[in-house]
N, C-alpha and C positions, 0 to 999 in steps of 0.2 A: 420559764418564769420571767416575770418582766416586772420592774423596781419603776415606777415612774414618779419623777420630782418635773419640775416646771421645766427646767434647763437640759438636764443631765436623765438620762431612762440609762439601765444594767438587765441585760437578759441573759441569762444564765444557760448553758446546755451543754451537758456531753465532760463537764469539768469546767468548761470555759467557760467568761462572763466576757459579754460585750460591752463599752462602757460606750453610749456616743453623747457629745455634746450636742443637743438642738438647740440651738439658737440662729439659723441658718441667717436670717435676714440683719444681723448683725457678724456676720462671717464668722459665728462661735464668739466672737471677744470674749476676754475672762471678765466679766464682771464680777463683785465681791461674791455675790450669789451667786453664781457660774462655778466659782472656786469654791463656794460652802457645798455645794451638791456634789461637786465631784471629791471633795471631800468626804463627804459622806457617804458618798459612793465606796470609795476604795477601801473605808475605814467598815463597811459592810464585809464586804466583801476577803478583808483580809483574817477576818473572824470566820470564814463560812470555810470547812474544813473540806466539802466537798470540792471546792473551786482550785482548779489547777495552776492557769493561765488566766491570763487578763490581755486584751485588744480592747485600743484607746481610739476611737475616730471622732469625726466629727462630721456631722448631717451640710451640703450645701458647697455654697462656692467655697469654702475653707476651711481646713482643718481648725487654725485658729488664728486671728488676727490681732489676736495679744491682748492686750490690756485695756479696757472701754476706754477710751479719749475719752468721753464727756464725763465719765465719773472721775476723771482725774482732774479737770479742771477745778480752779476755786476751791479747793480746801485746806485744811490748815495742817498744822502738822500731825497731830494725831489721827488724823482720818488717813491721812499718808501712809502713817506706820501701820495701820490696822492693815490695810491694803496688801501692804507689799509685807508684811507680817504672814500675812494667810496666805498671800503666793510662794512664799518661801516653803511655808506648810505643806501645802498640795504637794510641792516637787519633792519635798524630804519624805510624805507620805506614800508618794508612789515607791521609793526607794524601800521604804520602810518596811511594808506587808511582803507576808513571806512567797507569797507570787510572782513570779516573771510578771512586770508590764510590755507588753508592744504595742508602740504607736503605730497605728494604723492610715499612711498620710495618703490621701487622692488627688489636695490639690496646694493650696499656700500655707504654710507655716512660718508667722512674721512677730518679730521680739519673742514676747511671752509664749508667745503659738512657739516658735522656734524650741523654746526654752523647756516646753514640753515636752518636745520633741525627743531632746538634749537628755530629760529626765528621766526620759522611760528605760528599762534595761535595755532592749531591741526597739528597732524601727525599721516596718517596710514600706518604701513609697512606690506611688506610680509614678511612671516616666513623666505626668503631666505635674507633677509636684513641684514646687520652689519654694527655699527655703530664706531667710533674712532678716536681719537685726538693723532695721531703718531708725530706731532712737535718732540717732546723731543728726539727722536731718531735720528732725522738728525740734530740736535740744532737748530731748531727755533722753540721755546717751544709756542702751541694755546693760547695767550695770548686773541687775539682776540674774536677767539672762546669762551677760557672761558666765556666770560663776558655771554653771551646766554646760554651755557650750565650749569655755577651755577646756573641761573634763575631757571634753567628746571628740574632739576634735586638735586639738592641739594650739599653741601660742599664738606663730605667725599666722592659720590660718584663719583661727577666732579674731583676731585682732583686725584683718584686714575685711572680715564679715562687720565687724563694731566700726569701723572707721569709716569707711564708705557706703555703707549701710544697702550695697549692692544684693541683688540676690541672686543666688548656684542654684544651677537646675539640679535633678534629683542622681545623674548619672556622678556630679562629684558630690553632690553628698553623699554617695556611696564609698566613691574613692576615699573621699576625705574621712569616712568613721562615721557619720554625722547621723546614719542608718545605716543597715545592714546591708539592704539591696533595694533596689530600682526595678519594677516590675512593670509590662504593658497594664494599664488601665483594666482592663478586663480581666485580669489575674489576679488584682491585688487582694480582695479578701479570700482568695484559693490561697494565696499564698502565705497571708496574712492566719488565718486555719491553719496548712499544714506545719507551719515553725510552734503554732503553740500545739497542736496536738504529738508535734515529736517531744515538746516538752513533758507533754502529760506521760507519755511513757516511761518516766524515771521515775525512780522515789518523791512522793510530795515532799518530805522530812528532810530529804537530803538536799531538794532541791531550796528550799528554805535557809538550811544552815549554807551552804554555796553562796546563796547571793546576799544574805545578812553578811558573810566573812569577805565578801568580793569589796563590798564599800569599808566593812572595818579596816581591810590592811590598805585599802587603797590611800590611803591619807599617811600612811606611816611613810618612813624609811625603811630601805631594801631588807636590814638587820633587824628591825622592829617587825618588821612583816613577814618575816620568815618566822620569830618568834610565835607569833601570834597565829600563824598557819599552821605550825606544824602540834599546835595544842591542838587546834580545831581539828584537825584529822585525825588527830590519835584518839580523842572521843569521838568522831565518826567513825573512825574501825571498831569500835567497842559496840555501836549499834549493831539491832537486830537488821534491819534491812540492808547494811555494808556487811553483815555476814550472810544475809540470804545472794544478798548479787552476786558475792565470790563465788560464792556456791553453787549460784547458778551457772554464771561461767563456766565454769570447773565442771562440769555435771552437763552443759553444753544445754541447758534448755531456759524458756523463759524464766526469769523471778517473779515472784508472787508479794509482792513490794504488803508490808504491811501485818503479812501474814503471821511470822513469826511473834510479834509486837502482841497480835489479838491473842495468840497461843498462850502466850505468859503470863498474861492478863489474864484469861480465860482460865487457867489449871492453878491460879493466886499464888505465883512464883516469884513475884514481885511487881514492883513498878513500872510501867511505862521507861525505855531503856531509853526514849526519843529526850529524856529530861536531861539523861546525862549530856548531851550533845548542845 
């Protein structure tokens, strides 16, 4: 199935959704519309219950090149805020949907492209990938950016990406967190497929509540975070699909993710158990 908007197209298959930015002759840049598509994009998608995984790329010489320079020139402050308002959007909403995202990087991811990058839960690149946060250079320092790229990578190394506005090729952005892995060119959407299709073999339900509770405790303290985890699994062992896994384990064969949930449903024994969670 194929979602087509002007910027942004989503095809659908197998659980996964593709999401790619074309905008090739402008190296992706996020223009305001760039970011309302993929908006909309994600915000589809994180509603479609069939959809497992999600892979983020972008068509051309770029994955993305950040932010349109010419739409950022000459305006006032409120066009400013709406701007970087929606770019904040996009990246909290990639977080937000109960889907893994993986970026999917082939060639440059630069500020905002970076920032994307930074966003997404997973990231695989090809070796011809390079990643960088050049603000500083023309003075408008990745303030935004940062906030994703300290996540991802850490203080001193974010810091000396924002200060010198140098770029890492794709083998330390592996090292450094920044992605997952570093892949030859010719593998990357093989590989980019099989990490989300090992995803899809898990509970969708559980894999939801995992990465919704992954960014809630991440912002806490150690003792806030523990609090907050150990609620969250005690209503995930209450689920039917964390009693069908055990079970299956235990029983040494595959689970049938789901099953139990329709079962209950199905003979009016009660509610949907995925609510308590």
């Amino acid at each position: 199935m194929l979602k087509a908007q002007e910027f942004v197209s989503s095809e659908i298959d197998g659980g996964i959704a593709i999401v790619t930015m074309r905008r090739p002759e402008k190296r992706n840049a996020l223009s305001l519309e760039v970011m309302r598509e993929l908006l909309r994009a994600f915000s589809a998608i994180g509603e479609n219950a069939e959809v497992r995984a999600v892979i983020l790329a972008g068509d051309g010489p770029a994955f993305s090149a950040g932010h349109d320079l010419r739409e950022l020139r000459d305006r006032d402050v409120a066009e400013y805020r709406e701007i970087f308002d929606v770019c904040v959007e996009l990246m909290e909403e990639i977080q937000r949907i109960p889907q893994p995202v993986i970026a999917e990087v082939a060639t440059i991811a630069t500020a905002a492209g970076c920032q994307l990058v930074a966003a997404c839960d997973l990231a695989v690149a090809s070796t011809d990938a390079k990643f960088a946060t050049p603000g500083v250079r023309i003075g408008l320092f990745c303030t935004t950016p940062m906030v994703a790229l300290t996540r991802a990578i850490g203080r001193k190394r974010a810091m000396e990406m924002l200060l010198t506005g140098d770029f890492i090729d794709a083998p330390t952005a592996a090292e450094w967190g920044l992605v997952n892995r570093a892949v030859p060119p010719d593998r990357l959407r093989a590989e980019t497929l099989a990490l989300a299709a090992k995803i899809c073999e898990s509970s969708p339900m559980v894999i939801a509540l995992g990465k919704t509770a992954f960014y809630a405790q991440y912002g806490l303290d150690q003792h806030d975070a523990y609090g907050y985890a150990k609620e969250v699994m005690t209503m995930n062992a209450l689920s039917a699909d964390a009693q069908e896994g055990m079970a299956a384990f235990l029983e040494r064969r595959p689970p049938r993710w789901g099953s139990a949930e329709k079962k209950s449903v199905d003979d009016g024994r009660g509610d949907d158990p995925r609510a308590e969670s």
